[in-house]
Legacy VTK file of the C-alpha trace (Angstrom):
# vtk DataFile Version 3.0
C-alpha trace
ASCII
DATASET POLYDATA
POINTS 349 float
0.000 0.000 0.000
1.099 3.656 -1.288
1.655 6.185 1.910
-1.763 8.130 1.378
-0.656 11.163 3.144
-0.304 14.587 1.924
2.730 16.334 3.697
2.563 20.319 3.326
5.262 21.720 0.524
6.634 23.992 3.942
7.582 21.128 5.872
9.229 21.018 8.212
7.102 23.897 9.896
9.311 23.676 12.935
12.681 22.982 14.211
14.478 23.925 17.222
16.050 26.757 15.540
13.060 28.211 15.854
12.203 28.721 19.526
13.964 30.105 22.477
15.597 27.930 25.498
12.929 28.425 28.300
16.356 29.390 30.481
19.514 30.699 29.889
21.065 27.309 31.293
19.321 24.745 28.768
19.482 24.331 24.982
16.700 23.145 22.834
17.350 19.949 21.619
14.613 18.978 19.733
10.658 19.477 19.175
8.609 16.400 19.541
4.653 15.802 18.546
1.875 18.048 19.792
-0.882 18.296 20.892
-3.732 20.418 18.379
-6.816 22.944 19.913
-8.668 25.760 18.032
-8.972 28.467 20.230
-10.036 31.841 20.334
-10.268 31.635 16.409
-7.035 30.168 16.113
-4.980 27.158 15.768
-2.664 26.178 18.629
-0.201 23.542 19.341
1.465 22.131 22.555
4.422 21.413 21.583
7.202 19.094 23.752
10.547 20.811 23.589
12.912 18.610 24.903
16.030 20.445 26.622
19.600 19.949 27.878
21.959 21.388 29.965
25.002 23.192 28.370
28.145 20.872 30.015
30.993 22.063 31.087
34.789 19.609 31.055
34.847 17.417 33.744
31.630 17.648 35.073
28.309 15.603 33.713
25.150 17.834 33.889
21.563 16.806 34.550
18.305 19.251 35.005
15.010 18.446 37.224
12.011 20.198 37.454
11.747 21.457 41.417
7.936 21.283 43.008
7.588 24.920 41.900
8.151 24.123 38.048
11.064 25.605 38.187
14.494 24.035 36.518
17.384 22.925 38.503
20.644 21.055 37.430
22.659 18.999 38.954
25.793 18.615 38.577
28.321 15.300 38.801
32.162 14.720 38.519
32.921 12.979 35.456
35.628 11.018 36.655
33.197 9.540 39.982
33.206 5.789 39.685
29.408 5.496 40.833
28.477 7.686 37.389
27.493 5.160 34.454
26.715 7.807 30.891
27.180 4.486 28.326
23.347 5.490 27.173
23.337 8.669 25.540
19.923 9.383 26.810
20.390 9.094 30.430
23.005 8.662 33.211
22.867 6.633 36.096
24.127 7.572 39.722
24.865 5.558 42.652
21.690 3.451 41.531
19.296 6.444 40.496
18.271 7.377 36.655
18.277 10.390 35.698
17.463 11.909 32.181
19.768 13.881 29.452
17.087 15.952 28.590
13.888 16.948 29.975
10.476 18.006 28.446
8.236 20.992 28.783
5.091 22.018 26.651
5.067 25.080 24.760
2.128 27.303 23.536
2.236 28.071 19.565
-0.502 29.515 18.051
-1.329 30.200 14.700
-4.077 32.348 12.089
-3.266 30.274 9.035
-2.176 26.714 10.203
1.095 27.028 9.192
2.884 29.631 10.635
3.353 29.620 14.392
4.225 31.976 17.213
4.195 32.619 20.508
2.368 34.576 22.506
3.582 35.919 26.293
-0.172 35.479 27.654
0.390 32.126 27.091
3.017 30.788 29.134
4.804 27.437 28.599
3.688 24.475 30.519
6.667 22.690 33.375
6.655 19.638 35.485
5.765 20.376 38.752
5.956 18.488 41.909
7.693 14.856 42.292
5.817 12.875 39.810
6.974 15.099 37.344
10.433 16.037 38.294
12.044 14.187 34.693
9.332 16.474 32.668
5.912 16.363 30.863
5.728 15.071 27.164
3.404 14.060 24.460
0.172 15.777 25.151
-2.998 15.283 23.645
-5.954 17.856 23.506
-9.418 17.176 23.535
-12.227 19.492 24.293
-15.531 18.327 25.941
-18.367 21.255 25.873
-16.286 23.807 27.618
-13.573 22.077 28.873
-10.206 21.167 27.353
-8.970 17.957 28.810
-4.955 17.597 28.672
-3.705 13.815 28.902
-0.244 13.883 29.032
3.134 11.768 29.903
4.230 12.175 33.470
8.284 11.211 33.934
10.007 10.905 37.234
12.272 8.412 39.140
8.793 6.879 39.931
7.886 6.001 36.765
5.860 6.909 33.569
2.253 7.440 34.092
-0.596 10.046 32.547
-1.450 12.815 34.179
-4.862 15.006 33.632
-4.697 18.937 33.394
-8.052 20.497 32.156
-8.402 24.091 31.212
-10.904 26.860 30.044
-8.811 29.693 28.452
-5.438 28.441 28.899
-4.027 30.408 31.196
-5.464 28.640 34.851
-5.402 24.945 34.918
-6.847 22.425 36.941
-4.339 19.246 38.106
-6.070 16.310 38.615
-3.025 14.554 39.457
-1.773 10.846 37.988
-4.994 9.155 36.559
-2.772 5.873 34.851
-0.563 4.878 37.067
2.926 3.427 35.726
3.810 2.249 33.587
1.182 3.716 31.093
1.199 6.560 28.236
-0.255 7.403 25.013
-3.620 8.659 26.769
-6.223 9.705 24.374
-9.876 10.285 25.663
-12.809 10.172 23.005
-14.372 13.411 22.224
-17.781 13.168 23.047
-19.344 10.708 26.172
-20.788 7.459 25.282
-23.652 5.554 26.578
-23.261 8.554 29.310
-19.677 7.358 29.794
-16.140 8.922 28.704
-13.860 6.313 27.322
-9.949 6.951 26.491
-7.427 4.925 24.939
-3.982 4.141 26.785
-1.301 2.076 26.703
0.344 0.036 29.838
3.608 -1.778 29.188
4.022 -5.301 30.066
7.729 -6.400 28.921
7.751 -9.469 30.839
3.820 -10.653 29.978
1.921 -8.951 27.314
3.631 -6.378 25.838
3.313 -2.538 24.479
-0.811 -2.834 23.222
-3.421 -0.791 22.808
-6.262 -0.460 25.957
-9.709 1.422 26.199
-10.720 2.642 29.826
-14.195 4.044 31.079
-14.862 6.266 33.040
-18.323 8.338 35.081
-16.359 11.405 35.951
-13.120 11.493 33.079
-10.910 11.294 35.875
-11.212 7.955 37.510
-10.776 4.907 34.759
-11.821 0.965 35.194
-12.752 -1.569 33.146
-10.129 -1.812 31.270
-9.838 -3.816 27.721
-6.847 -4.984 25.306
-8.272 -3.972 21.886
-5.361 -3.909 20.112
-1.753 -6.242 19.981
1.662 -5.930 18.129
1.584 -8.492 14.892
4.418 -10.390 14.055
6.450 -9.336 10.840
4.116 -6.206 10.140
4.895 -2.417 10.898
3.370 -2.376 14.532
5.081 -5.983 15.383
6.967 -4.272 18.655
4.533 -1.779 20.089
1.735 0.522 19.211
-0.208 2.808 20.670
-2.930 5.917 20.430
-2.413 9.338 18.809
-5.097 11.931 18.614
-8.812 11.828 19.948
-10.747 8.773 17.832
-12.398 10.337 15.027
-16.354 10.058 14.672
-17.344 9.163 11.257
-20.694 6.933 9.797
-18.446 3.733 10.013
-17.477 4.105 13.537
-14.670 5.754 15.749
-11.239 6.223 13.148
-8.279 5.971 15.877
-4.640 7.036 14.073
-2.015 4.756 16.065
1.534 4.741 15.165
3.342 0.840 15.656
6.959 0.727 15.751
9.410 -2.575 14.571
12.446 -3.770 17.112
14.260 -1.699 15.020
12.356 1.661 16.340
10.991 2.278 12.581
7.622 4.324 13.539
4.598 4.565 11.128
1.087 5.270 11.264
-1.743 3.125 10.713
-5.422 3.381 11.362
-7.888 1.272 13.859
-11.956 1.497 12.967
-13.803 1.285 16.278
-17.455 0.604 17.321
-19.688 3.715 17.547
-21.588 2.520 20.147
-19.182 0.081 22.020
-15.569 0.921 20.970
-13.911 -1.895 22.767
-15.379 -3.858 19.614
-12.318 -3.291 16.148
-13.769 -3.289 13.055
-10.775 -2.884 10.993
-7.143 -2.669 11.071
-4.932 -1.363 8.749
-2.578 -4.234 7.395
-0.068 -1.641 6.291
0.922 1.852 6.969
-1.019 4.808 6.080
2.380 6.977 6.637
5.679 5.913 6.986
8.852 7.992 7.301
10.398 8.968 3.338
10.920 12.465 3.467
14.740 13.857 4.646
13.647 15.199 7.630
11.516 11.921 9.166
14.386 9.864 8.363
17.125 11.851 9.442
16.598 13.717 12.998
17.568 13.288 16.973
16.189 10.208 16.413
15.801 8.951 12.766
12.979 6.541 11.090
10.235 8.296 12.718
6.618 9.643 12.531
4.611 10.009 15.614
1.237 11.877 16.124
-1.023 13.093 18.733
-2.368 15.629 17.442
-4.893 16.745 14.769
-7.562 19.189 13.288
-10.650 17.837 11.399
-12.587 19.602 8.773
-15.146 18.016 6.611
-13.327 14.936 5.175
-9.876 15.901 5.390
-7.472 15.608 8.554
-4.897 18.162 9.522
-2.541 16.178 11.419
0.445 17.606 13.053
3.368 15.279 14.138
6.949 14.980 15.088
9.735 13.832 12.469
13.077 11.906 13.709
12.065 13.194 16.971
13.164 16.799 16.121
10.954 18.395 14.201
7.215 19.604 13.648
5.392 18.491 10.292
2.254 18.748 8.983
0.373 16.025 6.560
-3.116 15.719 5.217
-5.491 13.090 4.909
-8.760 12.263 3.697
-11.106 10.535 6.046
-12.719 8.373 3.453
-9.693 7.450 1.900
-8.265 5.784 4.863
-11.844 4.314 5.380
-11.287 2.633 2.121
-7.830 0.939 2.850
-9.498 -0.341 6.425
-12.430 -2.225 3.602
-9.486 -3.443 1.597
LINES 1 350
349 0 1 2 3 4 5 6 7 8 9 10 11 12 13 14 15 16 17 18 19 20 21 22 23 24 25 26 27 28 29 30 31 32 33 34 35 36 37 38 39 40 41 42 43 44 45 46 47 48 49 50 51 52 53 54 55 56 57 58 59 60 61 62 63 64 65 66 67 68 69 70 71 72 73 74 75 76 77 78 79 80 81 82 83 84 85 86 87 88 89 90 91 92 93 94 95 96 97 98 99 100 101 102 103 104 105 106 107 108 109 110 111 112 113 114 115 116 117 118 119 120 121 122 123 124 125 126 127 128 129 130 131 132 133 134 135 136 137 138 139 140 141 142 143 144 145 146 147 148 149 150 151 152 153 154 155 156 157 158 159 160 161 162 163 164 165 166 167 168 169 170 171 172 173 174 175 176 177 178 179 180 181 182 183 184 185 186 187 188 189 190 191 192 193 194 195 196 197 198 199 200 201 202 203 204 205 206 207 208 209 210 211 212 213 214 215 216 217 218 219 220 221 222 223 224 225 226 227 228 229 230 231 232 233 234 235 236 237 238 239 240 241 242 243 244 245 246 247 248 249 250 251 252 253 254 255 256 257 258 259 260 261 262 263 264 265 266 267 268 269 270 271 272 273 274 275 276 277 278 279 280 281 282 283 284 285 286 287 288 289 290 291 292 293 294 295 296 297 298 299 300 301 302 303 304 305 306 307 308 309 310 311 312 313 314 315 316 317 318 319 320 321 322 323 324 325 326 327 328 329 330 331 332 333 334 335 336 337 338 339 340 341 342 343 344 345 346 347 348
């Protein structure tokens, strides 16, 4: 099957280049998949910047964020036999991980989908408190009547859980704390209640039994989740045959809820394929995709921080066709197009 995507002729729309550090002390090492809203008449994306310390000879650098939000580094002689840096991505001290880099979310906003700034109304988004101390990444968006519900990735030396911000006008916030505990990410509730119940997607991680698969979770209140269903497993030899889960909110359409997933190999080769979900009970698949819908082909999804790689989990729907937004080689900020009833028709095939 042909990627049926349409990537924009501007791509990529963002790089790191193209935002300031959020302090003097970090660097901007690469943009990573956000989350989409319209608001206020305009389109806006959370963005995760990932950061890193500047480092200095001799001395290994980490940062945190403190219970205030606030950044803090910490500092470690190179040379100390309880330091282990052999993974590029983290160190390891006297028996505690810590992270190279850490994650924020940043406000962009945008009048013609395309080109993004910043506004200082709008403030960027930090880890707070001790469940969050390693950062906050890969947000998704989803508004409810009045109320935008924020599902995001919680990192700390706890663990990797979701955590639940909701917000009116995107300047005060509610926390409702941890909602998935660890290890679980990839959190995308449905947009509209069902059967008088909210349902999201997730996905726990199993490495010794089960694996990295796909779950829906119910819920009275959107904050507390049971019930809890497998709907969706890695397949051997295909392009989700080492883990998968959720991007965006499901899409309603006639044939039922349209979920865009991306599945990776062993090899950490991300694409995106599509799930087709019951309207009316969405634990029930319909349809699969047996290949891709996207892959990585262009220069900048196969070359990056972290090469091979398309992720999404975030979109904008209009009529038939999908704006999705997503993160290339883990470093930059795309945009692609699709058209609902053409993906419909490779789910049929």
């Amino acid at each position: 099957m042909a990627d049926i995507s349409i990537r924009h002729k501007n791509n990529p729309l963002l790089s790191p280049k193209n935002l300031i550090p959020s302090d003097p002390s970090m660097i901007i090492e690469c943009l990573l998949n956000p989350g989409v809203f319209e608001f206020d008449g305009r389109i806006g994306l959370l963005v995760r910047v990932a950061e890193r310390t500047a480092q200095k000879e001799g001395t290994v650098s980490v940062p945190i964020y403190n219970s205030k939000g606030n950044v803090e580094i910490l500092n470690f002689d190179g040379a100390d036999p309880k330091l282990d840096t052999s993974d590029a991505r983290l160190i390891s001290y006297d028996g505690t991980v810590y992270l190279t880099t850490i994650s924020h979310l940043r406000l962009l906003f945008s009048d013609d989908a395309t080109t993004f700034y910043e506004l200082d109304e709008y403030p960027p988004i930090f880890g707070e408190g001790e469940y969050e101390s390693y950062g906050i990444e890969d947000c998704r968006v989803v508004k409810i009547k009045d109320t935008y519900y924020l599902t995001y990735t919680m990192v700390s030396p706890n663990g990797v859980g979701v955590g639940l911000r909701t917000t009116k006008d995107w300047k005060n916030f509610e926390h409702k704390g941890m909602i998935l505990s660890p290890h679980n990410k990839d959190c995308a509730i449905f947009e509209e209640r069902i059967n008088g119940k909210f349902y999201a997607l997730h996905r726990p991680s199993s490495p010794e039994l089960g694996g990295n698969y796909i779950w829906l979770g119910e819920s009275l209140d959107g904050e507390h989740w049971g019930n809890h269903k497998c709907i969706a497993k890695t397949r051997k030899d295909k392009f989700d045959s080492k883990r998968l889960g959720a991007g965006a909110a499901p899409i309603k359409t006639e044939k039922g809820w349209l979920q865009i997933y991306h599945g990776a190999t062993a090899e950490h080769r991300y694409c995106l394929g599509a799930i087709l979900l019951d309207l009316k009970d969405p634990s029930i698949v319909i349809a699969r995709s047996e290949e891709p819908i996207m892959e990585p082909s262009a220069d900048y999804e196969r070359t990056g921080f972290f090469g091979e790689v398309i992720f999404t989990n975030g979109h904008r729907v209009s009529g038939d066709q999908i704006e999705m937004y997503y993160g290339a080689a883990d470093e930059f900020v795309g945009l692609a197009t699709f058209s609902i009833k053409e993906i419909l028709k490779t789910l049929e095939q």
